[in-house]
Structures are given as C-alpha cells and as structure tokens.
N, C-alpha and C positions, 0 to 999 in steps of 0.2 A: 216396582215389581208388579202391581198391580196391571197399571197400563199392557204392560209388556206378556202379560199373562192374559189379557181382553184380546190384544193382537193374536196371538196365539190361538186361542178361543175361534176368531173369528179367522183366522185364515184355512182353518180345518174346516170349519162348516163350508167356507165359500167354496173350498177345493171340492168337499163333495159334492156341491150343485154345479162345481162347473165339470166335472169327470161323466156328470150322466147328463149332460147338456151338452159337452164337446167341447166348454169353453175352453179351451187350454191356454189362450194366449192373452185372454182376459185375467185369466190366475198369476200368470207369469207378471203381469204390471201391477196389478195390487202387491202381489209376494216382494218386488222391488220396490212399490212405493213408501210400504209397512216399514222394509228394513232399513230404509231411508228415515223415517222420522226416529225411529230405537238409533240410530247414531247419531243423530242429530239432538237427542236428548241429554245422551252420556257427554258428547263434546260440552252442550250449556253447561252442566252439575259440576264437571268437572272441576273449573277454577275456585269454587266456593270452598272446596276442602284443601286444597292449596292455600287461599288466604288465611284460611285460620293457623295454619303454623309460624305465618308472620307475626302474627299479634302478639302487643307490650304486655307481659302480665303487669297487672296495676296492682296498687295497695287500696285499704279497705274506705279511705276518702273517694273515687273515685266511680264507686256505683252511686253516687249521689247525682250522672245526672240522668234525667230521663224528659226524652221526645216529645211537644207537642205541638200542636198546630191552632193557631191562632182563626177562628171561622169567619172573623170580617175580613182580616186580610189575607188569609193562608201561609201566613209566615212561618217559619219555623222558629223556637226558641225550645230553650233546656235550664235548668236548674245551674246555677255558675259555682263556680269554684273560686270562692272568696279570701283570701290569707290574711287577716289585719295583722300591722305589724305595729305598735305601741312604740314609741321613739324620747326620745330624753338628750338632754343638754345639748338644745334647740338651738341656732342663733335668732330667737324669738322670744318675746317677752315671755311665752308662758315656761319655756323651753322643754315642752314635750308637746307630744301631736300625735294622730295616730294617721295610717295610712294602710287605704283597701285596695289589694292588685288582685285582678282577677288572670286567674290561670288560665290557659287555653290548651288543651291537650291536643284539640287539629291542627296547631301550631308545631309543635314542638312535642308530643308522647312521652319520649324518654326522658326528655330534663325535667318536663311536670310530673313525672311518678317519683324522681328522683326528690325536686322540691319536697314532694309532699309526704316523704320518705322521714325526709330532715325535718323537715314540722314535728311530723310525730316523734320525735326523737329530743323535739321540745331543742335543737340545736340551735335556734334562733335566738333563744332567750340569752341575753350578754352579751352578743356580739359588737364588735364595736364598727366603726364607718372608716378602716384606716390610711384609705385613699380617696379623696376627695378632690375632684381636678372643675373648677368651677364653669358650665357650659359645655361640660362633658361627659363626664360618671362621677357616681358614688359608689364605692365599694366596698363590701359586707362580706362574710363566711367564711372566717376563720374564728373557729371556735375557743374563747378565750379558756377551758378546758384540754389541758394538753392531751390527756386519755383520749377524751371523748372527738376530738381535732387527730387525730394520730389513727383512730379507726375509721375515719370517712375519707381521710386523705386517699387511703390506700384504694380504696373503692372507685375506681373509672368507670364512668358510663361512654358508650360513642354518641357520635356528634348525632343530633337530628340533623335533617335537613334546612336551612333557611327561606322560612313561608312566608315570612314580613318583615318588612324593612325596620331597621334600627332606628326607630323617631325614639323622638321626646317621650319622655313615661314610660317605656317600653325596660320590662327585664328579661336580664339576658345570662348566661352562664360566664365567668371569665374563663379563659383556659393556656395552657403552656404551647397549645399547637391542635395539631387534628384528634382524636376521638383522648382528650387530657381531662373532661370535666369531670371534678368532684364534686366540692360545696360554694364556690365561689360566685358570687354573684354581683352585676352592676346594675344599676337605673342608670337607661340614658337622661341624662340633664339637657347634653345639649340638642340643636337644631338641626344640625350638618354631618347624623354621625350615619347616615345610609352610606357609606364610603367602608363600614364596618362587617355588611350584608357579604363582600367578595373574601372576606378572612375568613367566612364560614360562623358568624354569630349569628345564633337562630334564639329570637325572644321567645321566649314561653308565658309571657303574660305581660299584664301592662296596670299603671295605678289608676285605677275608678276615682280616687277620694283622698285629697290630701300630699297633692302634689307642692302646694305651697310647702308642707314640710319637708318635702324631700329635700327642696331649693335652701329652708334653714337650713342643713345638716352642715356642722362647724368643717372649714375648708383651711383654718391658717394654718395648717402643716401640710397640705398636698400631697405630696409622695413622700413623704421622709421617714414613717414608719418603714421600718424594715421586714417584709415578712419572714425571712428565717428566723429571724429574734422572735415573732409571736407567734411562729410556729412550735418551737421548743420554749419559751418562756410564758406563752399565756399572756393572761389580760396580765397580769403583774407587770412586763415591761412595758405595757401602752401609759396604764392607771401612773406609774414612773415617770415616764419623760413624758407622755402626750394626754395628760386627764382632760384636757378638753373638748376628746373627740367628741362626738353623737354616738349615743350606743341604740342598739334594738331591748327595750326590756323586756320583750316576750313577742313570740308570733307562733300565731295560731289559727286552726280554721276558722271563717267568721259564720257565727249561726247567723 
C-alpha cells in the first residue's frame, strides 16, 4: 500500500512539472511504466496466499522443527523428529532392543502428522509384529485395544505422494488401495522392494538406530495371523494362538 501510494505521490508531482513544461508525452511513459510495475507486483504476492490454504494442519509434535544454517558449510539442517519405539520377544539373546526412525514431513506430510497423531494417543504401546515376511516387511498397527483399534480404523487419511523410494529401513503406511490409510504400518526389511514406489507407497520416515532389531522381530508365523480376528478380538487372539510374536512396548517421541 505503501509503495503504491509513493507512485501516486509521485506521478502528481511529475504531472505538474510536466503540464507547465509541456511535457506531455514524457508523463504518458512514466504513468505506463509506474502501472506496469503495480501489476507486476500483485501478479508476484499473489500465489503466496494461495499456498497457504494448501497447507497440513499438524499436531503440537511438529513445531519442533526449526531452520538453520550451518557457516562453514552453509548447509541447511533442522531439529529431527525422532520416534523410539522399545521392542520385546526379540529373536535375540537379550529379546528386547529399542529402535530410533526419524520422521520426515518433506516426505510424506500427511502420514507424518497422522504417525504422530498415534504416538500421542500412546496407540503404539502393545502392538504386536503380526505379519512378518523375512526380506521384506514387518508389520505393526493394529491396536491390540478393540475400542481404541475401532476408532482410528474409521479415520482415513489420503495418500501423500511417493518422494522416496521403498529401500531397506524405510517406513511406510500399509493400505487396502488408494487414499485407505489409517494406522497400519511396515518397515521395509528387504532389498528389492522399489517395485512398491508404482503401488503408490510413499515412506514417511526411516530407522536411524537399531535396525538389527528390526531383522530379530520373530517371523515363524508369517502371514497366518488373521487381521479380522485381531481386529475384533484384540491382543487376546494373538497372546492365544501366536505368543511368540514381537510386540512394540511403548513408542514415543524421543527427547
């Protein structure tokens, strides 16, 4: 407004030196140069108030990070989004381990707000590993709570886009088809799984620390859990027929 009111300002003043000077056609090119930069100002401003109605609201984990710049190298870095997730009945002598995936929100937005949704919802804590395919995934988030499993079910987010390829250590949403995800989640295990990128699996983070214990997480049942059964029966029908999976005993943001 400012600017635009300086233009203004000054095209009066110049009009009257150029009226008692005869400039007239000197007047006429600045009056068109002037209204040329006022539209060329509004066209820039424009799309910045646009993109803001795009934007994810996030939950209260996520103003954790903030910008800086490195002065030997100018690098950029930020504050990470750390999840440790605590693990039990390891195929490992100690049979627990803990394990740090850092989130990436330029990855993937939506499923990292949704993660970090279920964190605070403490929805990790219990879960059990009830698909384990050796060299491929482990899979986690069905809540052994039939309540507390029955109200996030219902809740679909849409798909992010796919910004990194499915390697190794890399997590990722499972899903029934296009924009299906609720709480389900894998770790790719194995090597070969970028063939996963054209199904539309877009990772939202990946393991820092403790990828060995991903690789214990107990595998001799493979797919034989049935999810309707522990969708409506809870940890009760796992702890029954399958007590030996791996569970998660808690996961939480890591200070």
């Amino acid at each position: 407004i400012y600017a635009a009111k300086q233009v203004q300002f000054e095209i009066k003043t110049m009009s009257a030196a150029c009226s008692r000077k005869g400039y007239a056609i000197i007047f006429l090119a600045i009056v068109s140069t002037a209204g040329l930069f006022v539209a060329l100002g509004l066209t820039v401003f424009q799309p910045a108030e646009d993109k803001s109605k795009a934007t994810v609201e996030t939950s209260s984990y996520t103003n954790t990070t903030d910008t800086t710049y490195d002065d030997d190298e100018g690098s950029q870095s930020s504050t990470k989004l750390l999840i440790e997730l605590e693990l039990s009945n390891l195929m490992n002598d100690a049979t627990t381990g803990k394990v740090i995936i850092e989130l990436k929100p330029e990855w993937a937005p939506i499923g990292v707000e949704r993660f970090l949704n279920l964190t605070e919802d403490n929805f990790w804590d219990d879960c059990r590993f009830f698909r384990v395919v050796p060299n491929f995934i482990v899979q986690f988030g069905i809540n052994g709570d039939v309540e507390k499993q029955a109200k996030w079910r219902e809740q679909v987010i849409p798909d992010d886009p796919v910004q990194q390829t499915n390697r190794r250590g890399t997590m990722v949403f499972a899903s029934a088809g296009p924009n299906t995800r609720t709480s389900q989640m894998f770790i790719n295990t194995g090597t070969s799984n970028s063939y996963l990128d054209g199904y539309g699996f877009a990772p939202i983070g990946e393991v820092m620390e403790g990828m060995d214990f991903v690789d214990a997480i107990y595998d001799g049942h493979r797919e034989d859990p049935q999810q309707p059964q522990i969708q409506s029966l809870g940890n009760q029908y796992l702890l029954d027929n399958f007590p030996e999976l791996s569970y998660i005993v808690s996961g939480r943001l890591a200070e």
